[in-house]
C-alpha positions as CSV (number, residue, x, y, z in Angstrom):
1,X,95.3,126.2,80.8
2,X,93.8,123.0,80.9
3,X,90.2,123.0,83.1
4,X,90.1,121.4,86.8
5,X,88.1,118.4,86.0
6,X,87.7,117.8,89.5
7,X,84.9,119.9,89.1
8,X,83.2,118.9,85.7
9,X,79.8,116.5,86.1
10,X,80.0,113.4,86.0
11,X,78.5,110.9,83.7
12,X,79.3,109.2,80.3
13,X,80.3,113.0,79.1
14,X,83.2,113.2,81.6
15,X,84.2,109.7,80.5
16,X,84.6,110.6,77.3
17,X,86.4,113.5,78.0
18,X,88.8,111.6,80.0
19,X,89.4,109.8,77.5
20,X,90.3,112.4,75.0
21,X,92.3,114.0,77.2
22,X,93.1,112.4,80.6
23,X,92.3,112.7,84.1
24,X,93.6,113.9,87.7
25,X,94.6,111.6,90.1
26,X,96.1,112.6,93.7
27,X,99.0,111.4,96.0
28,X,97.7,111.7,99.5
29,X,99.6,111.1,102.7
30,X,97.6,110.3,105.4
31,X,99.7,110.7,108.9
32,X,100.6,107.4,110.6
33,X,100.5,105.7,107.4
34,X,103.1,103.4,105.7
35,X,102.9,105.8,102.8
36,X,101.0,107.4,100.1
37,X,97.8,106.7,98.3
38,X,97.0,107.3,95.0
39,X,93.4,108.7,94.7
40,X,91.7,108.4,91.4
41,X,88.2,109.4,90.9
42,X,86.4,106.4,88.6
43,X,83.4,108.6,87.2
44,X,86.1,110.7,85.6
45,X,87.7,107.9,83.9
46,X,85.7,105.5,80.9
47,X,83.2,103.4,82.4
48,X,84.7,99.8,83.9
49,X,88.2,101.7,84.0
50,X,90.4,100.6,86.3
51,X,88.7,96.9,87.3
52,X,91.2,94.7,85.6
53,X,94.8,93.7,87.3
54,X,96.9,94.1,84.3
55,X,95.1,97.8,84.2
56,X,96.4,98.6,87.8
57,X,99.6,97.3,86.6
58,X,100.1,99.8,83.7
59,X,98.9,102.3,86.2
60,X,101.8,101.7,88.3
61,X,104.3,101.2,86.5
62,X,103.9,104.6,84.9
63,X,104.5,106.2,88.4
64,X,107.5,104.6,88.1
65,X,108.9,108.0,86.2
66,X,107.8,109.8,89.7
67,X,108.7,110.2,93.2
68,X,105.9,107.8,93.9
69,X,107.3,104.4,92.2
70,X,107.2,102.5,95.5
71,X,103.2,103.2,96.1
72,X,101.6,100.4,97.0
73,X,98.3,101.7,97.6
74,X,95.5,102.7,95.5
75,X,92.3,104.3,95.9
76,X,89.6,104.6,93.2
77,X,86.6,106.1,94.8
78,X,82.8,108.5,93.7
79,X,79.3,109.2,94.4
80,X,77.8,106.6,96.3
81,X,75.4,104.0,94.8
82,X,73.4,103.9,98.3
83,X,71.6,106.1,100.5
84,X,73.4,107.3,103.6
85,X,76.7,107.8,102.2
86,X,78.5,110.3,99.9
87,X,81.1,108.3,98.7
88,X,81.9,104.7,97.4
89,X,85.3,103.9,98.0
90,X,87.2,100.6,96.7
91,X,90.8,99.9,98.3
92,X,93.4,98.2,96.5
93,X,96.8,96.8,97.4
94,X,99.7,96.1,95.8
95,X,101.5,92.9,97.2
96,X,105.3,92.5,96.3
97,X,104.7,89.7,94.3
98,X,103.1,92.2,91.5
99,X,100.0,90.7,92.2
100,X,97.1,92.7,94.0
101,X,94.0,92.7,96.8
102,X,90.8,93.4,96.5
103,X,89.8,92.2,99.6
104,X,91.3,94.3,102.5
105,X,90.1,97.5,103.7
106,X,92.7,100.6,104.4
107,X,91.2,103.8,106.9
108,X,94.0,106.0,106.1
109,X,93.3,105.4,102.3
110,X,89.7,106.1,102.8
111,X,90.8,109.4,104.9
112,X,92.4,110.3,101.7
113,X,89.4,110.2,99.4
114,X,87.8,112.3,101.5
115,X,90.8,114.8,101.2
116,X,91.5,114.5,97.3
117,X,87.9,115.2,97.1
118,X,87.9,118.8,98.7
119,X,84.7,118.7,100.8
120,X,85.2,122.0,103.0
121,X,83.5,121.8,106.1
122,X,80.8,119.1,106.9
123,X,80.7,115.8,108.0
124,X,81.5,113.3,104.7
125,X,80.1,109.4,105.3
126,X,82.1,106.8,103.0
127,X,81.1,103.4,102.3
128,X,83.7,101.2,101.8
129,X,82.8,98.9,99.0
130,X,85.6,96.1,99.8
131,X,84.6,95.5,103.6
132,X,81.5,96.6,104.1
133,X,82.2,99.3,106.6
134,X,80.4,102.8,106.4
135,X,82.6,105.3,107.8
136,X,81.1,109.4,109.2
137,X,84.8,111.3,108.4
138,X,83.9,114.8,110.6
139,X,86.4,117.8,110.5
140,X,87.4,118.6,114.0
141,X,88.2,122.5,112.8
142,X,92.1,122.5,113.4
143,X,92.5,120.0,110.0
144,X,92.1,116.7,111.7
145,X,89.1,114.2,111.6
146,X,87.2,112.0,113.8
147,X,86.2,108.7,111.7
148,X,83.3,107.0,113.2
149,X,82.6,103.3,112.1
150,X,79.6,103.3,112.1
151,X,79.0,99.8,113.8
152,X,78.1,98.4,117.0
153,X,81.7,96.7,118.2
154,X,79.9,94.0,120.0
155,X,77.5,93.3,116.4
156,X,77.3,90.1,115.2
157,X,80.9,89.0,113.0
158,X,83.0,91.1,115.2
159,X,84.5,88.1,116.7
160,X,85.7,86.5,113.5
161,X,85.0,82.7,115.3
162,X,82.4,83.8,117.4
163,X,84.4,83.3,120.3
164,X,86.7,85.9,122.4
165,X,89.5,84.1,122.4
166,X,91.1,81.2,120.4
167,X,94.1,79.3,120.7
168,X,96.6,79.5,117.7
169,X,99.6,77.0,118.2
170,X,99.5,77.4,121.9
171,X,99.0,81.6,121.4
172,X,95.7,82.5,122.9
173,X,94.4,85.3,120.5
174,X,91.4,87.5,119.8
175,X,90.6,87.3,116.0
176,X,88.0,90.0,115.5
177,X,86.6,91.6,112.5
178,X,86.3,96.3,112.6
179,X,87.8,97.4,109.3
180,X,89.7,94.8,108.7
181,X,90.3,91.5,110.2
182,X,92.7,91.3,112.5
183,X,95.0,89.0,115.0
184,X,95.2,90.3,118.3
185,X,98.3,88.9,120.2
186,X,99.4,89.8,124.0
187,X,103.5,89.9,124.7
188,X,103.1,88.4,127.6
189,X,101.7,85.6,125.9
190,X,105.1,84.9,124.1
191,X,108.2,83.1,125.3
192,X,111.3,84.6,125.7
193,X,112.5,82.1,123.0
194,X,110.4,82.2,120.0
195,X,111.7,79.0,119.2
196,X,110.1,77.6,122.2
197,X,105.8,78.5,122.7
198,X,104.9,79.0,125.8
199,X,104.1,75.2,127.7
200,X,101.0,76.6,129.9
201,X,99.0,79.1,128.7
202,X,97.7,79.7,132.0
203,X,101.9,80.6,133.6
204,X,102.4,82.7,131.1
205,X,106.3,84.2,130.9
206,X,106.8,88.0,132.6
207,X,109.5,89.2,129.4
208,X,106.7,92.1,127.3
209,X,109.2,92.2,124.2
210,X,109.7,95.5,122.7
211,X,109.1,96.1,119.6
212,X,110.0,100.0,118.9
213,X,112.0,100.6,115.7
214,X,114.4,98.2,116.7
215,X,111.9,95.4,117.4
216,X,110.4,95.5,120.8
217,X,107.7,96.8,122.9
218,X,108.2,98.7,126.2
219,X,105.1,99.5,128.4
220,X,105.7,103.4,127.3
221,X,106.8,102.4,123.9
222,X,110.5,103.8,124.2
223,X,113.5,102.1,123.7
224,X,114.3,99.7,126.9
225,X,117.7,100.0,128.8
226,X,120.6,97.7,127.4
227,X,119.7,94.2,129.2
228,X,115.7,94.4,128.9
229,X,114.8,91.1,128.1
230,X,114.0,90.7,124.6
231,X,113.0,88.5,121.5
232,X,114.7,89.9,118.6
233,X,113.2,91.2,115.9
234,X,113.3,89.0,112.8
235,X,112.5,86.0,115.3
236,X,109.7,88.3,116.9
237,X,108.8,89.1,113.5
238,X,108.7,85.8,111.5
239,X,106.7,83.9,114.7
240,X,103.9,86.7,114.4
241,X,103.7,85.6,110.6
242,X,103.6,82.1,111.5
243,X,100.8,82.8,114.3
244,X,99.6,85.2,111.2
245,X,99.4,82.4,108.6
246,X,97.4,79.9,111.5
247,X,95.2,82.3,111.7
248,X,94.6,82.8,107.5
249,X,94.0,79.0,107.5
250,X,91.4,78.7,110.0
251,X,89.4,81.9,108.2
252,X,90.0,80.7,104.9
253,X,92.5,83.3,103.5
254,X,94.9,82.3,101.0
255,X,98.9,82.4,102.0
256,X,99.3,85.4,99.8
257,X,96.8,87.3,101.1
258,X,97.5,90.6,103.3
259,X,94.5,89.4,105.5
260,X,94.0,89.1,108.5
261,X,96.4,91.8,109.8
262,X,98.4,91.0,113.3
263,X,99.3,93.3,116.1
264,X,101.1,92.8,119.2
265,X,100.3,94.9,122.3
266,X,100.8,95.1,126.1
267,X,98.9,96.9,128.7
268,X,100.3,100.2,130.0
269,X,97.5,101.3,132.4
270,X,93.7,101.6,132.7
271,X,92.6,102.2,129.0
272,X,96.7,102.3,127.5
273,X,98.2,99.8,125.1
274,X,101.5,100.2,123.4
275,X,101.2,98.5,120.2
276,X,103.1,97.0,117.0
277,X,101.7,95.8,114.3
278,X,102.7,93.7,110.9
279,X,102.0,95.4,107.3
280,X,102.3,93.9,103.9
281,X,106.4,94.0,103.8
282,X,107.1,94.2,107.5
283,X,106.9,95.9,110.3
284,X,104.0,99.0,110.3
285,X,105.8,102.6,111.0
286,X,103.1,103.3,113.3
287,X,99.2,101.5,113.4
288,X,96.7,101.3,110.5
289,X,93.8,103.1,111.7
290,X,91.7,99.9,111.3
291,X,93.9,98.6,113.7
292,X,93.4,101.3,115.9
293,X,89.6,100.3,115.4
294,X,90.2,97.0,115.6
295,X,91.8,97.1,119.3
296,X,88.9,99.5,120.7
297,X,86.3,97.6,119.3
298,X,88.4,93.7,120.9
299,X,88.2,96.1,123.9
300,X,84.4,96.9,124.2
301,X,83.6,93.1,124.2
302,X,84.2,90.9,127.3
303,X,86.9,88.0,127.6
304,X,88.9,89.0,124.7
305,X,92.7,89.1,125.0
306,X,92.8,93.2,124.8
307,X,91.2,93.0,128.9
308,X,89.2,95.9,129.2
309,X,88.3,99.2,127.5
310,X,90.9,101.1,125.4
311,X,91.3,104.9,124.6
312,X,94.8,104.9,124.2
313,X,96.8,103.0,121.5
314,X,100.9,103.8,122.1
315,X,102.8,103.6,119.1
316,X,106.6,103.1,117.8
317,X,108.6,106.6,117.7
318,X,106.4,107.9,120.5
319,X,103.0,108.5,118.5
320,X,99.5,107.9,120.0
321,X,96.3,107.6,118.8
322,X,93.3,107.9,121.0
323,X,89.7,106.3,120.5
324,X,86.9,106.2,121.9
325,X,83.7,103.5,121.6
326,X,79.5,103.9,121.9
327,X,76.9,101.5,121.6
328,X,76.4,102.3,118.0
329,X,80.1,103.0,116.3
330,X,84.0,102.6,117.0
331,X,85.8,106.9,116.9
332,X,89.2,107.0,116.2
333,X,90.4,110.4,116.8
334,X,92.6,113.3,116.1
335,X,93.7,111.6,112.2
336,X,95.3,113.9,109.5
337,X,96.2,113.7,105.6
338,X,97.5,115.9,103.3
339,X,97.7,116.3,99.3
340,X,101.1,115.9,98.0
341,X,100.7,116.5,94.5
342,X,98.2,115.9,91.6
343,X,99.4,113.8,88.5
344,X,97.7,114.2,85.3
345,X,97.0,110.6,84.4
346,X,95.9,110.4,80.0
347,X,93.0,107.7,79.2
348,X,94.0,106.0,77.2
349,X,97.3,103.5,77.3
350,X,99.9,104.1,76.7
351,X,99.7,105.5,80.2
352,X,102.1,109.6,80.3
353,X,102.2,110.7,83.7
354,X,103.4,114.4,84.4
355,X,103.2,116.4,87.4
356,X,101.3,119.8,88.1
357,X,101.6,122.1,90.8
């Protein structure tokens, strides 16, 4: 039986050694998420494996003799450089268009590392390398984990312009920056007709579309009765990527890019928000957990959209996830992910993938 290099040092000897004779990788399913990631460990693979596009490519197209041929997300993470953290971890995204990202951040896939990597029992701080963010992943004993972003919500580049809110072709939004960077859009702030924005800002219309798995938000995040007052949901769904693609000019992104997410939300209470939320390829099955962090951080600072403080995010199918915020960090709560499978990955091409128990 081959040896668990999982455990083997790292170094220039375990590069080699990947390269004689290959490496594991991990599928990791984080819960909430759009799917799996793919977790490969760089200081088992050759040095400066892994950093070129057409690399990634060959990478996934070899999954495509696996269950996982549709994984669009890929995690390449080990030791940290820098003091204070135990891991580096590097997010990329797949786009449709074949192409990738190097730019946006993903919690769940950072959640993932943490898992692939086996740490039993202490806390486990990550620094993501593409945003910037240091993340404290703590086991809560019953297999969940509290992340803490370990970042003031009110610091300086939160609010992406500066400003709480900003007005994106007649949409006020909050465009703030915790994990990702993200447009936050109230439904009231929408007409009825997406065809038609809203003429005042200041009268805005009563309809809160609901945008549940059929493309609308109730208040409780259920399905409405037959007659709610709707926008449907490619109309719903094309004006958010309009309102999206504002927003990408004004921050300098280019069209392709996944960035800056955009979520829709209404107020269900004191600290509640049911929420929806875009991802690369539509609608998101539930909320990114930077999202999640993104919302409770738009929350902490005054004037923004969000209106207040937020512990409760409501999500389509009934899901919620709870946060929490402190002077010093963003918590979002209560988040799980589980190994799937390990793939034995050779160094190097032509890239053989096979699965192991």
């Amino acid at each position: 039986m081959r040896p668990d290099r999982r455990r083997r040092p790292s170094g220039p000897s375990a590069g080699e050694d990947a390269a004689r004779d290959g490496v594991l990788a991990h599928v990791v399913l984080a819960e909430d998420a759009p799917g799996p990631t793919l977790v490969v460990r760089l200081d088992r693979l050759p040095p400066g494996a892994l950093a070129l596009s057409d690399e990634l490519a060959r990478l996934r197209r070899a999954l495509a003799r696996t269950p996982y041929a549709g994984l669009n997300k890929i995690a390449l993470y080990g030791p940290s450089a820098v003091g204070g953290a135990e891991l580096d971890y590097r997010f990329v995204q797949a786009l449709p268009c074949g192409r990738f990202d190097f730019r946006a951040g993903c919690g769940h896939s950072l959640l993932a590392c943490v898992v692939a990597d086996g740490h039993a029992g202490g806390d486990v701080t990550v620094r993501a390398v593409t945003t910037g963010d240091v993340v404290r992943c703590a086991p809560q004993g019953d297999g969940a984990y509290t992340l803490d972003f370990l970042r003031p919500p009110d610091a300086p580049g939160t609010l992406l312009t500066g400003r709480p809110v900003d007005v994106l072709d007649g949409v006020p939004v909050t465009l703030v920056r915790y994990g990702n960077p993200y447009v936050l859009v109230d439904a009231r702030h929408l007409p009825a007709d997406p065809a038609r924005p809203p003429a005042d800002t200041g009268h805005l219309p009563a309809h809160t579309g609901h945008l549940a798995h059929t493309g609308h938000l109730a208040a409780d995040g259920r399905q409405p009765s037959a007659g709610t007052a709707h926008v449907p949901v490619d109309a719903l769904q094309a004006r958010l990527l309009e309102l999206r693609a504002h927003a990408a000019r004004l921050l300098g992104y280019a069209p392709e890019s996944p960035l800056p997410k955009i979520a829709l939300f209404t107020r269900t209470g004191p600290g509640g928000l049911a929420v929806r939320a875009l991802t690369v390829g539509g609608w998101h099955p539930r909320l990114a957990l930077t999202g999640a962090a993104a919302f409770a951080a738009a929350g902490a600072i005054g004037g923004t959209v969000v209106g207040g403080p937020v512990s409760r995010l409501r999500t389509p199918g009934g899901g919620t996830v709870t946060v929490s915020t402190a002077p010093d960090r963003v918590r979002v709560h209560h988040k799980r992910a589980r190994l799937l499978q390990r793939l034995d990955l050779p160094w190097p091409a032509p890239w053989r993938i096979h699965a192991t128990a």
